[in-house]
C-alpha positions as CSV (number, residue, x, y, z in Angstrom):
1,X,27.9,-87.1,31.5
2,X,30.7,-88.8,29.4
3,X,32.6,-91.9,30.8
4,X,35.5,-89.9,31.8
5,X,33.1,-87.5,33.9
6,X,31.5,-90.5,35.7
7,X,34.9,-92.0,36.2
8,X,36.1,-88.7,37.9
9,X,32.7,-88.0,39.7
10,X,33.4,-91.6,41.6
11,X,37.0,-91.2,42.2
12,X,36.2,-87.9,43.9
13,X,33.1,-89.7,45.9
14,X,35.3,-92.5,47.0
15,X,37.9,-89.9,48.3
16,X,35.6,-87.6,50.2
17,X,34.2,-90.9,51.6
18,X,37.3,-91.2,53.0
19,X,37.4,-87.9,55.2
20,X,34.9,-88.5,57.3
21,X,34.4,-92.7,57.0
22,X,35.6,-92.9,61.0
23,X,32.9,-90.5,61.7
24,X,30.0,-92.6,60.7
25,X,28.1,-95.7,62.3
26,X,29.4,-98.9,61.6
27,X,26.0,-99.8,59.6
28,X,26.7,-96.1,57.6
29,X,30.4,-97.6,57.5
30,X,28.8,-101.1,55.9
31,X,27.3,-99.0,53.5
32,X,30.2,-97.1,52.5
33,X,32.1,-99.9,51.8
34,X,30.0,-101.4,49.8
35,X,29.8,-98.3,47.5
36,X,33.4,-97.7,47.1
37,X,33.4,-101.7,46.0
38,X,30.5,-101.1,43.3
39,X,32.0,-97.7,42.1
40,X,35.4,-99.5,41.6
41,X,33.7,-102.4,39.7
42,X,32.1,-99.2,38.0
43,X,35.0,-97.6,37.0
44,X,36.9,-101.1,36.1
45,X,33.8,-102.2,33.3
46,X,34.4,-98.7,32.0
47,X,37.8,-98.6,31.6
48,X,37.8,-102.8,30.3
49,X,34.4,-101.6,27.8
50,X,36.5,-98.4,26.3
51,X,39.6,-101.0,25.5
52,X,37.1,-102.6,23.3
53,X,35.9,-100.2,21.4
54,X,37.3,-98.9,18.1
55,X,36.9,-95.3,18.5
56,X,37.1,-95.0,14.7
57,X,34.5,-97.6,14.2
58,X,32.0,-95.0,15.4
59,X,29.7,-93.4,12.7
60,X,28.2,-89.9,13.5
61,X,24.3,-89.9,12.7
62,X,25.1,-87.2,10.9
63,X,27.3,-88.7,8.7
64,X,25.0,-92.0,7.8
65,X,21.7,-93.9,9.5
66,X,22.3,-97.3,9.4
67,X,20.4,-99.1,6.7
68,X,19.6,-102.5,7.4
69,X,17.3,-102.2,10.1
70,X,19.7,-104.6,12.2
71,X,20.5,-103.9,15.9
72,X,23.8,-101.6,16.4
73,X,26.1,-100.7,19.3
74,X,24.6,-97.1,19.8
75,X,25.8,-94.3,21.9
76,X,23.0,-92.0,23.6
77,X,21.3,-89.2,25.5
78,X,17.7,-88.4,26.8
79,X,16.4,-84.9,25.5
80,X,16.2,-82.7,28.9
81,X,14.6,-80.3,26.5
82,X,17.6,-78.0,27.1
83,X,19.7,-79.1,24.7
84,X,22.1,-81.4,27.3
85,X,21.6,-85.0,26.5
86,X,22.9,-85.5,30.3
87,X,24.4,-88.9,31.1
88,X,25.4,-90.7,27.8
89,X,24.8,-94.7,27.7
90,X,26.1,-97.4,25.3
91,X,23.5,-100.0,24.7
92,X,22.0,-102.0,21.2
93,X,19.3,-100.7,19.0
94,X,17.5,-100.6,15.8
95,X,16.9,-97.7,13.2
96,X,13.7,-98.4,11.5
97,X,14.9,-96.8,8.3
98,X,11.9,-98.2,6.2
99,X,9.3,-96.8,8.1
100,X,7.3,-93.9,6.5
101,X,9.2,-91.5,9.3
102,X,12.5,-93.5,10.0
103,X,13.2,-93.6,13.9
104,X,15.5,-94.9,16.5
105,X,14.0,-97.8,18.7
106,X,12.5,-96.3,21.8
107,X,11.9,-92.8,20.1
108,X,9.0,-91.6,22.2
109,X,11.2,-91.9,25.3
110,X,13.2,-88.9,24.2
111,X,16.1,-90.8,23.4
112,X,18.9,-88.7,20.8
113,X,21.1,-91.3,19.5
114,X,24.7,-89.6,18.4
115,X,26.9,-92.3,17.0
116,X,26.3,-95.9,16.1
117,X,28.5,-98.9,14.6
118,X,27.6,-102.3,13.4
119,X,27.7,-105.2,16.0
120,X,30.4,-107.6,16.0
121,X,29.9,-111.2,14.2
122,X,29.1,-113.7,18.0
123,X,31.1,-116.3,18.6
124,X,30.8,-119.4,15.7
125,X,31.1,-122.2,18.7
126,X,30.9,-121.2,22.5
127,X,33.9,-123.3,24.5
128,X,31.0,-124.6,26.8
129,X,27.6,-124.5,27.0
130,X,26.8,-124.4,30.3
131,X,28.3,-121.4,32.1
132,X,30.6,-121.6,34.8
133,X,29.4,-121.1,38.2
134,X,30.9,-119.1,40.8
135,X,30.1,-120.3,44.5
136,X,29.4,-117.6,47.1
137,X,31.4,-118.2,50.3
């Protein structure tokens, strides 16, 4: 499932929520509510994360394995043994390129890794050190 595909899938849940929300129990109704605020978080980290991102910045495995056995941004699947990777994730991990049979981190959990690109340089000084807190009210 690409980000656009889990975008739409939680649009279409919040509207059909929406049909048939005066129907349910108030607890059901609790419940409901709270979903539709998670799946609009959801769909607002997407939309902020894919501002981020240099789409050309991605390399195609393909193409070229990293080299340096240093963590990278990597964009992934699970083998279903079918051929679908299913829902795709964006998360940091290594090739182990100097290994007698070079591998992705976490190979043995089925995990196809499509694209990669380096990792930003972090911060030289953080503003604070202590991060801020927010207070529940």
């Amino acid at each position: 499932m690409t980000n656009e595909e889990a975008i739409k899938w939680m649009e279409e849940a919040i509207l059909d929520t929406k049909e048939f929300f005066d129907q349910c129990s108030p607890a059901l109704q609790k419940e409901l509510i709270e979903q539709k605020e998670v799946f609009e978080i959801a769909i607002s980290a997407i939309h902020a994360a894919s501002k981020h991102i240099d789409r050309e910045a991605w390399v195609s495995v393909d193409d070229k394995l990293p080299q340096d056995e240093k963590e990278v941004l990597a964009y992934y699947g699970f083998d279903h043994g079918d051929g679908d990777l299913g829902m795709r994730f964006m998360g940091t991990l290594t090739y182990f390129a100097h290994d007698p049979e070079p591998h992705w981190q976490h190979k043995s959990t089925g995990i196809i890794v499509t694209h990669w690109m380096p990792l930003p340089e972090p911060p030289e000084k953080l503003e604070s050190a202590e991060p801020e807190r927010m207070e529940m009210k």
